[in-house]
N, C-alpha and C positions, 0 to 999 in steps of 0.2 A: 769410818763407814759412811756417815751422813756427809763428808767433803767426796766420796764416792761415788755416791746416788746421785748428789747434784750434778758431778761434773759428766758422769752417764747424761744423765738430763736436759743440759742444758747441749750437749754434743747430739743427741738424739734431736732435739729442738730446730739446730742449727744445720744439722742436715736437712731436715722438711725444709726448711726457709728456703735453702738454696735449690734443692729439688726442685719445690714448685715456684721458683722466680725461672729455673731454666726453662721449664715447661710452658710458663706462661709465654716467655721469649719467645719458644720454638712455632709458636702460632701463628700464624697467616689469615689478619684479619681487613673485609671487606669491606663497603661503605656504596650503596644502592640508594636513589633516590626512585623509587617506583612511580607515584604519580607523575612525577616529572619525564619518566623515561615513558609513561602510557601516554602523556599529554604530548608528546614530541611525536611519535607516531604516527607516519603516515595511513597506516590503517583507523587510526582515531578518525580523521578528517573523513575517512570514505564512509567509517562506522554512520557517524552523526548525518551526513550527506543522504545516506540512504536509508536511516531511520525518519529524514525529512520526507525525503519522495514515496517511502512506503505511507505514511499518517498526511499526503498533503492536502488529499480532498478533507479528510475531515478537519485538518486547520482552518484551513477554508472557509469551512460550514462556521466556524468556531467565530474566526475570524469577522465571517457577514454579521453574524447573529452581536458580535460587540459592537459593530458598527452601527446595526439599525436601531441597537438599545441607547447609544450613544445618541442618535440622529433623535431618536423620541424623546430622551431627555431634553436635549436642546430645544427642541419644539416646545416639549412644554414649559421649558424656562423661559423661551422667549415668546410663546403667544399663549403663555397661559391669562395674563392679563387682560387679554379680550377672546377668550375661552367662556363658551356657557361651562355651567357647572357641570353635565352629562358630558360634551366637548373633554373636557377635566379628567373626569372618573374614566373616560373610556381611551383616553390616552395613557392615562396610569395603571389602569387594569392591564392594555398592551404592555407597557414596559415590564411590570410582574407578570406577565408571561413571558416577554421574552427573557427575563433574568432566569424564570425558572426552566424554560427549555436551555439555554446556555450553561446552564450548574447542569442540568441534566445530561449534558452533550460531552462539558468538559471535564469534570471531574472523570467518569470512564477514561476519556482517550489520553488523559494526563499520566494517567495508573499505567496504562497501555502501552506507553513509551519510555515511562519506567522500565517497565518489567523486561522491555526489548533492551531497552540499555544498560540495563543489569546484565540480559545474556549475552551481550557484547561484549561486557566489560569483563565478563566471566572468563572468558572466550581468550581476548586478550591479556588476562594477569595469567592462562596456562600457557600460553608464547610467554611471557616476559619470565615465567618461574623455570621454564625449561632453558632459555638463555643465560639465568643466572646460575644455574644448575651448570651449565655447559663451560660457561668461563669461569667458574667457579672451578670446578674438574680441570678443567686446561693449564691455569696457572697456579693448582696448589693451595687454593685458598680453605683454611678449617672453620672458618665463620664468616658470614657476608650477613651483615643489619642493614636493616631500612634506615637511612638517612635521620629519618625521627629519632629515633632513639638512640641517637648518638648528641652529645652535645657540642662537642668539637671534632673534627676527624682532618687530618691533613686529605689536600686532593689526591694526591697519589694515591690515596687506598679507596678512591670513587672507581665504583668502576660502568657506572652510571653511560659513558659513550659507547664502551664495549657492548654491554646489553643490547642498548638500543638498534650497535651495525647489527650486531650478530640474529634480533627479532626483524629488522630491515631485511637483511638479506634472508632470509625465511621463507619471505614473501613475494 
C-alpha cells in the first residue's frame, strides 16, 4: 500500500512538472525599453520645444535677474576695496534683493514646467501604452516587461523599434 501511494505521488508530482514547464513554454514573452522609446520620439523634441517657447519670457526674466546678480557680485568683488562702507552695504543689500526676487521668480516657474512636463509626459506614455497594447495584440505576445526588469533578454524579444514606428506613425 505505502509502494502505492508513493508511486500515485510521485506520478501526480511529475505530471505538474511537465504541465506547467509546457505552459511555461507556450508563452510569448516581450522586452520594451520605454524611456528609451519616449526619449527617441519625435514628439519628445516638439514637447520640450514648445514647453520652452510657452515659459520663454519668464526664462528670461530669470535669466536677466542671474546676470545682474552675477554683474553686482563682481562689482563688489572687484571695487569693494575702494568702496565706502554705505557704497558696500547698499551693494549687498542689492544683491539680497535681487537673490530674493530670483528665488521668488524661480522656484514658481520651475514647478510650472514640471508640472507641464509631467502632462506631457502623461500624454505621451498613453500613445506608447496603446502601441504596446497594439503590437502586443498583433503578434501574440502574453507578457511584454519594461527592459528594467528583465536582467538579460535576447534582442529578438525587444520589441522597442516596433512601438516607437507604430507611436510615429500615429502622429
Amino acid at each position: 500500500m505505502k509502494t502505492f501511494t508513493k508511486t500515485i505521488a510521485t506520478t501526480v508530482l511529475l505530471a505538474t512538472t511537465l504541465l506547467s514547464t509546457a505552459a511555461m513554454a507556450a508563452q510569448k514573452i516581450a522586452i520594451i525599453d520605454v524611456q528609451g522609446v519616449i526619449q527617441a520620439l519625435p514628439q519628445t523634441a516638439q514637447i520640450v520645444q514648445g514647453i520652452n517657447n510657452e515659459f520663454k519670457a519668464q526664462f528670461a526674466e530669470v535669466q536677466k535677474l542671474q546676470k545682474d546678480g552675477e554683474f553686482e557680485v563682481e562689482k563688489l568683488q572687484r571695487d569693494g576695496a575702494t568702496m565706502s562702507e554705505a557704497q558696500k552695504k547698499a551693494s549687498q543689500e542689492k544683491i539680497m534683493a535681487i537673490r530674493a526676487e530670483l528665488q521668488e521668480k524661480a522656484t514658481p516657474l520651475q514647478q510650472e514646467v514640471q508640472r507641464r512636463q509631467n502632462e506631457e509626459q502623461t500624454k505621451l506614455l498613453g500613445l506608447v501604452k496603446q502601441a504596446i497594447d497594439a503590437v502586443a495584440k498583433a503578434e501574440n505576445y502574453d507578457v511584454v516587461l519594461n527592459a528594467g526588469a528583465a536582467t538579460f533578454a535576447k534582442p529578438e524579444f525587444d520589441i522597442s523599434e516596433k512601438v516607437l514606428a507604430k507611436v510615429s506613425q500615429s502622429n
